[in-house]
C-alpha positions as a Markdown table, in Angstrom:
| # | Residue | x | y | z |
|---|---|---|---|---|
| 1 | Unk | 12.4 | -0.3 | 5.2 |
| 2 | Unk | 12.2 | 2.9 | 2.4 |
| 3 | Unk | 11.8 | 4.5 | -0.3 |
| 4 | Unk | 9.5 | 7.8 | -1.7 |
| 5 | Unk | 6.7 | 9.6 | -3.7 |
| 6 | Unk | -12.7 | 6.5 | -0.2 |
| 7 | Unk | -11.6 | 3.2 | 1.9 |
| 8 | Unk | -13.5 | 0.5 | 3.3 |
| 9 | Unk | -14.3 | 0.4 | 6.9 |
| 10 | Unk | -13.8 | 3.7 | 8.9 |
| 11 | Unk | -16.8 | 3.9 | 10.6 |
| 12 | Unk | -18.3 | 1.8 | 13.2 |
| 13 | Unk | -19.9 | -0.6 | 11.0 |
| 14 | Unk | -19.1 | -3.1 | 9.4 |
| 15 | Unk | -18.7 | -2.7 | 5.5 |
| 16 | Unk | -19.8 | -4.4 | 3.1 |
| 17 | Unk | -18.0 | -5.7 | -0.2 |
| 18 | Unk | -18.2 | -7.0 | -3.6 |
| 19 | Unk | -16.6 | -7.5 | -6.6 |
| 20 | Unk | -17.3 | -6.7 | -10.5 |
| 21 | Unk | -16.2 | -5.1 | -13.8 |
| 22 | Unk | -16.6 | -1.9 | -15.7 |
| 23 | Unk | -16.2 | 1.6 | -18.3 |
| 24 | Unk | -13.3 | 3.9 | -18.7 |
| 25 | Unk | -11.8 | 6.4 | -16.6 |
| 26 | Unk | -12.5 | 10.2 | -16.2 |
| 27 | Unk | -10.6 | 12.6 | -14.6 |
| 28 | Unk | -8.1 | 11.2 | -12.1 |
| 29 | Unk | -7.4 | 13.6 | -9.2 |
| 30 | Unk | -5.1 | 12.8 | -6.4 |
| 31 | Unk | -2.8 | 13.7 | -3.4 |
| 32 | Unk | 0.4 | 15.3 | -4.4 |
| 33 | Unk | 2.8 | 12.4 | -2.2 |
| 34 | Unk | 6.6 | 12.2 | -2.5 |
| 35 | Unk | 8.1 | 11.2 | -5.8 |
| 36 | Unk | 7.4 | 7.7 | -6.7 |
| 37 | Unk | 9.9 | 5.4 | -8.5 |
| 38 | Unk | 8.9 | 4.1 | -11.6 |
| 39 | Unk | 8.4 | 0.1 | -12.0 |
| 40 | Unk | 9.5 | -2.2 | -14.5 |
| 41 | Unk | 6.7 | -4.1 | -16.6 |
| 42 | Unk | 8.6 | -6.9 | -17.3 |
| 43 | Unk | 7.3 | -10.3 | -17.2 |
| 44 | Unk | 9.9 | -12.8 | -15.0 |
| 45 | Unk | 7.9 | -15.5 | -13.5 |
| 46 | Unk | 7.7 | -15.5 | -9.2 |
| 47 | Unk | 10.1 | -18.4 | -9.1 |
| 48 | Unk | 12.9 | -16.9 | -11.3 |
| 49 | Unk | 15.7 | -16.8 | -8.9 |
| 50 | Unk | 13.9 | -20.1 | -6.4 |
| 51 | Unk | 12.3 | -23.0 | -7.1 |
| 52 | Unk | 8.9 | -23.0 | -6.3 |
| 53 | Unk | 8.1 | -26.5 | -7.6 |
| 54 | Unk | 5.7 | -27.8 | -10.5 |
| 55 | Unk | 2.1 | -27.6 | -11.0 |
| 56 | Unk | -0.5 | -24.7 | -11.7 |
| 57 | Unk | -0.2 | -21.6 | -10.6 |
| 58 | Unk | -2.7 | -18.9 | -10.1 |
| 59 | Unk | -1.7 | -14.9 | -10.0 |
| 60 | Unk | -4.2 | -11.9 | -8.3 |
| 61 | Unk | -3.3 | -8.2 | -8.5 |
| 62 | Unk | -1.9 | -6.8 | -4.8 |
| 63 | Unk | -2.2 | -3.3 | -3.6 |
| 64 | Unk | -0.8 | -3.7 | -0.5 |
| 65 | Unk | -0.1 | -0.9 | 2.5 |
| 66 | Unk | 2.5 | -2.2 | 5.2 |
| 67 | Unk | 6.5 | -2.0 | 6.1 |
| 68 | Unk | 9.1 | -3.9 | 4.4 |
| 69 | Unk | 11.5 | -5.5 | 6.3 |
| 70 | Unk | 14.7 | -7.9 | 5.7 |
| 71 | Unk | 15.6 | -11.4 | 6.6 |
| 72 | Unk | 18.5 | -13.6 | 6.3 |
| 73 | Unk | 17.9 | -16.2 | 4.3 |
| 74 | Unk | 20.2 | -18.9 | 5.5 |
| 75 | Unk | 23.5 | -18.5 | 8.2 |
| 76 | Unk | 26.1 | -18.3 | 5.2 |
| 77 | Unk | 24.4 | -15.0 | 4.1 |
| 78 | Unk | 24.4 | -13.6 | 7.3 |
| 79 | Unk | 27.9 | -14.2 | 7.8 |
| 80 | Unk | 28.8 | -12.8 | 4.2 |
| 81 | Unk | 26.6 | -10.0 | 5.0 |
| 82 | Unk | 28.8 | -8.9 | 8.4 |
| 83 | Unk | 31.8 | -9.5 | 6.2 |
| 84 | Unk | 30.6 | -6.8 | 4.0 |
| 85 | Unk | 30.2 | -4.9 | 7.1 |
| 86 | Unk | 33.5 | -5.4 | 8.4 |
| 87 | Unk | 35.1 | -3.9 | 5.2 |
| 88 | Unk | 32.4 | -0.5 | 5.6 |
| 89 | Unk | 33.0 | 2.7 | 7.7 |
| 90 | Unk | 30.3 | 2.2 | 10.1 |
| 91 | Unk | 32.1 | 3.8 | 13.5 |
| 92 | Unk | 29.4 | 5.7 | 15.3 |
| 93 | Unk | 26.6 | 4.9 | 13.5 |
| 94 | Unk | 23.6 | 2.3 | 15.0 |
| 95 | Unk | 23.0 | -1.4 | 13.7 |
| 96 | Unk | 20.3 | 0.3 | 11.3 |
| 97 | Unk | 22.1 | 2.8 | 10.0 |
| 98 | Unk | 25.3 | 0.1 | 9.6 |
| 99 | Unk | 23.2 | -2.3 | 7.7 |
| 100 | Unk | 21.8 | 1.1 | 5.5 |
| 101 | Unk | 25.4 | 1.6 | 4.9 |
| 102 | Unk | 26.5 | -1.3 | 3.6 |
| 103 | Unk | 23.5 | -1.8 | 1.5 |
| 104 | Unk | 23.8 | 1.6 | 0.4 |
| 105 | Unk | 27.4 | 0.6 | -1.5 |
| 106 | Unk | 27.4 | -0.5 | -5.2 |
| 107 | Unk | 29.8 | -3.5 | -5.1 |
| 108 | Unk | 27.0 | -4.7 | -1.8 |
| 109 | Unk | 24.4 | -5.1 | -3.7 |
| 110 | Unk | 24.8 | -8.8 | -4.6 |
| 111 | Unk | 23.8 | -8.6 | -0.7 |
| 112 | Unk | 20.5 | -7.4 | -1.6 |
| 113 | Unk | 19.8 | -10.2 | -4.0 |
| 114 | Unk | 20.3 | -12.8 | -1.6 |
| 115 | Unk | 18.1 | -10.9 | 1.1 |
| 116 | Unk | 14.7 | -12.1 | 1.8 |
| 117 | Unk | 12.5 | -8.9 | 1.5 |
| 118 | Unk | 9.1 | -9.6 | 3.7 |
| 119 | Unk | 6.3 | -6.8 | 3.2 |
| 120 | Unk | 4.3 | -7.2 | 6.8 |
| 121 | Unk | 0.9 | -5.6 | 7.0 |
| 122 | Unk | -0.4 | -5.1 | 10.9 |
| 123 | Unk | 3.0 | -6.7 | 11.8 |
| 124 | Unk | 2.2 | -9.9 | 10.1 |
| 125 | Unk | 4.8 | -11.4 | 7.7 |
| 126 | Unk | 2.0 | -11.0 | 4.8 |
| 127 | Unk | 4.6 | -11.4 | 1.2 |
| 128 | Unk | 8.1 | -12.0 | -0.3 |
| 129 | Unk | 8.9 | -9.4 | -2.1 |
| 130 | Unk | 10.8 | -9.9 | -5.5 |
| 131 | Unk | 11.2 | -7.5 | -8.4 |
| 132 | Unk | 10.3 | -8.7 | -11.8 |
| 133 | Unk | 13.2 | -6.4 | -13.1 |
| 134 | Unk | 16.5 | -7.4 | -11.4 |
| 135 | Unk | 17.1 | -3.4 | -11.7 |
| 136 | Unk | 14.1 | -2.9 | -9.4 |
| 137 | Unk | 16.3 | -4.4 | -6.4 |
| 138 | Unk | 17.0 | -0.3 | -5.9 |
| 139 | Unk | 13.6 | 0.0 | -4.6 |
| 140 | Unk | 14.2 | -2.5 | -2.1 |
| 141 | Unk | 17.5 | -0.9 | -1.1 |
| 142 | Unk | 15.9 | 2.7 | -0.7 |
| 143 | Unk | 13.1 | 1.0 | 1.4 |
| 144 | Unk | 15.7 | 0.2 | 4.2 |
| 145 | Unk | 15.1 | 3.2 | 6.6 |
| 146 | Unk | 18.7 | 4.5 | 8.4 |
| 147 | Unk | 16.1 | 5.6 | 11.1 |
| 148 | Unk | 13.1 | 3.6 | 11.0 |
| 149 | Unk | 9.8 | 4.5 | 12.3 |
| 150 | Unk | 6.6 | 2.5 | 14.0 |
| 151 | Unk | 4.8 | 5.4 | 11.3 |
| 152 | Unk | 6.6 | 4.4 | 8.4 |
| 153 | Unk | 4.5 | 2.9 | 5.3 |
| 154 | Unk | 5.6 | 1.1 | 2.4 |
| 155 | Unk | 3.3 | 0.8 | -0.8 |
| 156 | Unk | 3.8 | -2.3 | -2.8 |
| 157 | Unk | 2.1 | -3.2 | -6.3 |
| 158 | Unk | 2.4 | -6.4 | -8.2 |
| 159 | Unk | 1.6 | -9.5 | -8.7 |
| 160 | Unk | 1.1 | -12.6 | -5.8 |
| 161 | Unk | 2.4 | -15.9 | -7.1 |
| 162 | Unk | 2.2 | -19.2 | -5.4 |
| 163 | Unk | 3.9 | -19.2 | -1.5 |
| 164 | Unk | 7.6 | -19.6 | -1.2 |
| 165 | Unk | 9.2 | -22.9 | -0.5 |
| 166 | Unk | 10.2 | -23.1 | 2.7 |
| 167 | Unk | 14.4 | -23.0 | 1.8 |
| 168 | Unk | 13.7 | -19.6 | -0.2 |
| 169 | Unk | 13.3 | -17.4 | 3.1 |
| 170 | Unk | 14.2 | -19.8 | 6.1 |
| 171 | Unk | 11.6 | -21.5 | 6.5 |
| 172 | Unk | 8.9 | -18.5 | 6.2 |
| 173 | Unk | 5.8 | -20.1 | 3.5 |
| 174 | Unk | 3.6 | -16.3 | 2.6 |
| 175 | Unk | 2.8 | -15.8 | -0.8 |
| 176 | Unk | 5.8 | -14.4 | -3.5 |
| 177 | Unk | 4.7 | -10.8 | -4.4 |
| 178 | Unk | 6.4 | -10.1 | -8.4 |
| 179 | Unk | 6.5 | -6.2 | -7.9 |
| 180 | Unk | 6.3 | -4.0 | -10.3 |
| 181 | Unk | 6.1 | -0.5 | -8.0 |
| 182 | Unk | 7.6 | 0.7 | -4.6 |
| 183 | Unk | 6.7 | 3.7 | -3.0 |
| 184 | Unk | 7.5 | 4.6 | 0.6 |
| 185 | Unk | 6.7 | 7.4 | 2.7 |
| 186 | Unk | 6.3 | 8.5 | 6.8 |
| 187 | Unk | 3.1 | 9.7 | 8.5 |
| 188 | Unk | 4.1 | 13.0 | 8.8 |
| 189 | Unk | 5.2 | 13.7 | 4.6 |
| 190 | Unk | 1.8 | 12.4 | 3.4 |
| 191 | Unk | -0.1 | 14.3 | 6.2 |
| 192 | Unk | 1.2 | 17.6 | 5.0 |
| 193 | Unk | 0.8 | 16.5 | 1.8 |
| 194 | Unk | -2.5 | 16.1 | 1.9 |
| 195 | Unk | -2.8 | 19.3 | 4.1 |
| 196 | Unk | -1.7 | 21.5 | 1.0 |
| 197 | Unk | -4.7 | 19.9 | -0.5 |
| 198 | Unk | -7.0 | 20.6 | 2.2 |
| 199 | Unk | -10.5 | 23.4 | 1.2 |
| 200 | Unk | -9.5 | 27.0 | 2.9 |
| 201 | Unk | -12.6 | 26.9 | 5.0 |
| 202 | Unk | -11.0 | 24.0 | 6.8 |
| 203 | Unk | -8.3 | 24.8 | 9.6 |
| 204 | Unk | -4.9 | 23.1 | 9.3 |
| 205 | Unk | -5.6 | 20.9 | 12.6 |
| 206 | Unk | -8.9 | 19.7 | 12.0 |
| 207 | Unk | -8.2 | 18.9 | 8.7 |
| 208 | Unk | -5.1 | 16.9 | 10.3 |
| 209 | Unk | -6.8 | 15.1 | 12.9 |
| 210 | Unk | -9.5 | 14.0 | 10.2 |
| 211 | Unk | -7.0 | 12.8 | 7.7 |
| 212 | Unk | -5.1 | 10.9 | 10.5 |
| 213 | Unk | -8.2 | 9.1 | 11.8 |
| 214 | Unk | -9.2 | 8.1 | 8.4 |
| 215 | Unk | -5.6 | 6.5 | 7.2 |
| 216 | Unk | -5.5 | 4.4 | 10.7 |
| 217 | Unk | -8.4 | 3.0 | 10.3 |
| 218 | Unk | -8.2 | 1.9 | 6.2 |
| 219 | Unk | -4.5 | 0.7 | 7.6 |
| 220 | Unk | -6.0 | -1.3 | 10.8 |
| 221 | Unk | -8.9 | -2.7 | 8.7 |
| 222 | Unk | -9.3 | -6.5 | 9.5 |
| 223 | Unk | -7.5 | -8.7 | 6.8 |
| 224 | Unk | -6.5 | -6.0 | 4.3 |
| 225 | Unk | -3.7 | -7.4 | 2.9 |
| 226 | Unk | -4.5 | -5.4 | -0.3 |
| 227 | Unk | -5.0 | -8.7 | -2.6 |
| 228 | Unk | -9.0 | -9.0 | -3.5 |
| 229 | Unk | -10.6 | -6.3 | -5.4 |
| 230 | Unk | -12.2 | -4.5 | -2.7 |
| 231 | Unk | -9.5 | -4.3 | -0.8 |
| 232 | Unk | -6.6 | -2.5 | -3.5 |
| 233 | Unk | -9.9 | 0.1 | -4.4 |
| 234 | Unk | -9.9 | 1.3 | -0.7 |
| 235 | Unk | -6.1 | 1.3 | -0.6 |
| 236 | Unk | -5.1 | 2.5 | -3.7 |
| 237 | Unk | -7.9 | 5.8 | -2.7 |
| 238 | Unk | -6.2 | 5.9 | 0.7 |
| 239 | Unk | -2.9 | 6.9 | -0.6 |
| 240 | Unk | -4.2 | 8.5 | -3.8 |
| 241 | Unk | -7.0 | 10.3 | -3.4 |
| 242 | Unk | -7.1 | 13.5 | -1.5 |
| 243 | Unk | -11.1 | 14.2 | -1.8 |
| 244 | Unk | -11.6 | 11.5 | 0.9 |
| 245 | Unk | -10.2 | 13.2 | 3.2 |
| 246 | Unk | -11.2 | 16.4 | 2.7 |
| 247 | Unk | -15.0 | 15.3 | 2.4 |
| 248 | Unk | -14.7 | 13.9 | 5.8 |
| 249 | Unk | -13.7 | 16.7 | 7.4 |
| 250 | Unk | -16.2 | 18.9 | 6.1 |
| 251 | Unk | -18.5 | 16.5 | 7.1 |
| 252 | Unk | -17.3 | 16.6 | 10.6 |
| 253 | Unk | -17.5 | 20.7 | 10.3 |
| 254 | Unk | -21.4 | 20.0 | 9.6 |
| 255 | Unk | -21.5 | 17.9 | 13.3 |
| 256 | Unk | -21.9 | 14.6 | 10.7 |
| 257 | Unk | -19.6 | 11.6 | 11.8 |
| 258 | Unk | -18.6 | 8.7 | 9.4 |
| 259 | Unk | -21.0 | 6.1 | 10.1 |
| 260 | Unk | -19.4 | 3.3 | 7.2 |
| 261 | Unk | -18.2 | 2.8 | 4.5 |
| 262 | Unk | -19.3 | -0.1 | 1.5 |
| 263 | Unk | -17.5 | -1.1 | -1.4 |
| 264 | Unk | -20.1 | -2.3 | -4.1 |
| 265 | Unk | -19.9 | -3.7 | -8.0 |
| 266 | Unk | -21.1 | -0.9 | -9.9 |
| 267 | Unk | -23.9 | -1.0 | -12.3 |
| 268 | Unk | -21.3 | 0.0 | -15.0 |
| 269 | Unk | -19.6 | -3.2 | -14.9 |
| 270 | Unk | -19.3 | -4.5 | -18.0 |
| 271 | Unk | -15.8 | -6.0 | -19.4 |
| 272 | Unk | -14.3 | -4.3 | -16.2 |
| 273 | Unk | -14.3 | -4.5 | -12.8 |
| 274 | Unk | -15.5 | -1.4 | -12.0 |
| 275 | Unk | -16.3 | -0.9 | -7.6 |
| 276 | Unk | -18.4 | 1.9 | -6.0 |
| 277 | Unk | -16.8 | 3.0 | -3.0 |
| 278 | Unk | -19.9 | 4.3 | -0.8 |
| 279 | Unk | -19.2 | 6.7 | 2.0 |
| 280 | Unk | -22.3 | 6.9 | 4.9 |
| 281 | Unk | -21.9 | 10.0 | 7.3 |
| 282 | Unk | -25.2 | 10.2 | 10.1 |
| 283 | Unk | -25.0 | 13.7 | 11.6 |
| 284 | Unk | -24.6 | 13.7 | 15.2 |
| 285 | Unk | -28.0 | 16.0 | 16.1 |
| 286 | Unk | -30.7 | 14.9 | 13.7 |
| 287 | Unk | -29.6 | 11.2 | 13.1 |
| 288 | Unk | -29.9 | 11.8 | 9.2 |
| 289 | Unk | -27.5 | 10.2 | 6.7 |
| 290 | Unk | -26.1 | 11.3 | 3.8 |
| 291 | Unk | -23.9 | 9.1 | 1.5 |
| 292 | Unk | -21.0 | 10.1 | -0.8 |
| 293 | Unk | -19.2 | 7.8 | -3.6 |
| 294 | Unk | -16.4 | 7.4 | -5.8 |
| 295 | Unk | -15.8 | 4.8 | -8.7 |
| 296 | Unk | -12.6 | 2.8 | -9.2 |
| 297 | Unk | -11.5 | 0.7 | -11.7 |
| 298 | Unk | -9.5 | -2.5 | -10.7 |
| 299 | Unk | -9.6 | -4.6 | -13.4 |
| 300 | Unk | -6.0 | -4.6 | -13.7 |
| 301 | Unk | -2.7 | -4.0 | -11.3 |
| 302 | Unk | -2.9 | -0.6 | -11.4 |
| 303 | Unk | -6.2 | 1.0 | -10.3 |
| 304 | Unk | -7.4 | 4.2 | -11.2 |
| 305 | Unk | -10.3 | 6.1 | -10.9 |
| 306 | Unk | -13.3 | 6.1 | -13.4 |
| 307 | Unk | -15.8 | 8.6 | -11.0 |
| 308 | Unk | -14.9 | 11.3 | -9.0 |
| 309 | Unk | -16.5 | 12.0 | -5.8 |
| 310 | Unk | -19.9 | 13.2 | -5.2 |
| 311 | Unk | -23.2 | 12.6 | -3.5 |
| 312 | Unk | -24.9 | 9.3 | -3.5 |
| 313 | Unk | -28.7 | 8.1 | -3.4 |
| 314 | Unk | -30.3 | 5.1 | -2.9 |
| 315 | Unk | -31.9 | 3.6 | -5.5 |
């Protein structure tokens, strides 16, 4: 469902990653993507509105990159919900756009409250979705698509709590995300984009393809579901950081293919988690590789970046 605004493992082998902590940031650079809604920071615990039971709890930061989709929680919603319907001009329009419609109206949006809201990553129900601001249910209600697409990619950052009891979504036991920021966007906005960001010297299409290759790949990458460290570094620079992108496709102008990528504590860490993201491209002819990096700082729920891009050497 909608609303608007290097990477680990696009190459053929397998990366390799670690965890650590760090300095401050630099410059931050990044992708111009469609407006993104601004979260709440407020603090309401994962069970506010369900019961998750007693006991200790542990909390991780999530950077997650999948689709959000809705589920009825028990029968009685799902007959209240086609109530709502019934009382909503939805002549003509297909059983997407209807439930967009009815969502879409103010006095609905108790609906949207009793909704379970399932992030899926690879089409895996992955997390529950719940605001920590009750306001924040808007996010959720822009997320539904009227028209959804197989390309479509929802952004979510927060907070993953203990797993849901099994009468909180019907029966469906992932991990409660607390969100604090939703941002949704289609293939084709963030492709062009990042192609207003592309170096002259690189043709529209080639640019294009490269970009494209290097998304799918951060996006198929086994068992990202954007909750360790390594994993919200490479997604939070898939989304964010344009130089990526671009560095690849100059690479692949210079006959040089992306060989790997590793994610690596950096020797800065000190009271942060601080990662190197290390990009390896061999080129093609002469079987020489050359190595690229970029620095981000995880140590919190929002990630940012500390280095910028530039050329890396063994030590």
């Amino acid at each position: 469902m909608e609303q608007t605004e290097d990477r680990k493992q696009l190459g053929d082998k397998p990366s390799e990653t670690n965890v650590t902590t760090a300095q401050s940031p630099e410059d931050r650079e990044g992708v111009t993507l469609p407006p993104q809604p601004k979260g709440s920071t407020s603090g309401e615990s994962p069970c506010a509105r369900n019961s998750c039971g007693g006991g200790a709890m542990t909390y991780s930061n999530v950077y997650a990159l999948g689709r959000i989709e809705t589920r009825f929680p028990s029968l009685g919603t799902e007959k209240e919900f086609a109530q709502a319907m019934a009382r909503t001009k939805t002549s003509g329009l297909t059983n997407q756009q209807a439930f967009h419609a009815v969502l879409s109206e103010r006095q609905n949006r108790y609906l949207a409250r009793k909704l379970c809201w399932i992030l899926t990553i690879e089409g895996m129900e992955t997390y529950i979705l719940q605001p920590r601001d009750p306001a924040d249910f808007d996010l959720l209600i822009e997320a539904v698509r009227p028209a959804p697409s197989p390309m479509d990619i929802d952004v979510a950052i927060g907070i993953k709590g203990p797993i849901a009891p099994p009468e909180m979504c019907n029966g469906l036991m992932v991990p409660i995300v607390m969100f604090d920021q939703i941002y949704t966007f289609d293939r084709t906005s963030f492709l062009s984009a990042l192609k207003e960001k592309r170096p002259e010297a690189i043709a529209a299409d080639v640019f294009t393809n490269t970009a494209e290759e290097v998304f799918d790949r951060i996006m198929q990458m086994a068992d990202n579901a954007g909750a360790t460290d390594e994993h919200r570094a490479l997604n939070y620079l898939a989304v964010q950081y344009d130089a990526i992108y671009a560095n690849t496709a100059e690479c692949h102008l210079r006959n040089c293919s992306l060989a790997g990528i590793e994610v690596r504590p950096s020797r800065l860490s000190g009271t942060r988690k601080i990662f190197d993201v290390i990009f390896s491209y061999t080129n093609r002819n002469t079987d020489v590789t050359e190595k690229y990096f970029v620095r981000v700082d995880v140590t919190e729920e929002f990630p940012f970046l500390v280095t910028k891009l530039s050329s890396y050497y063994d030590r």
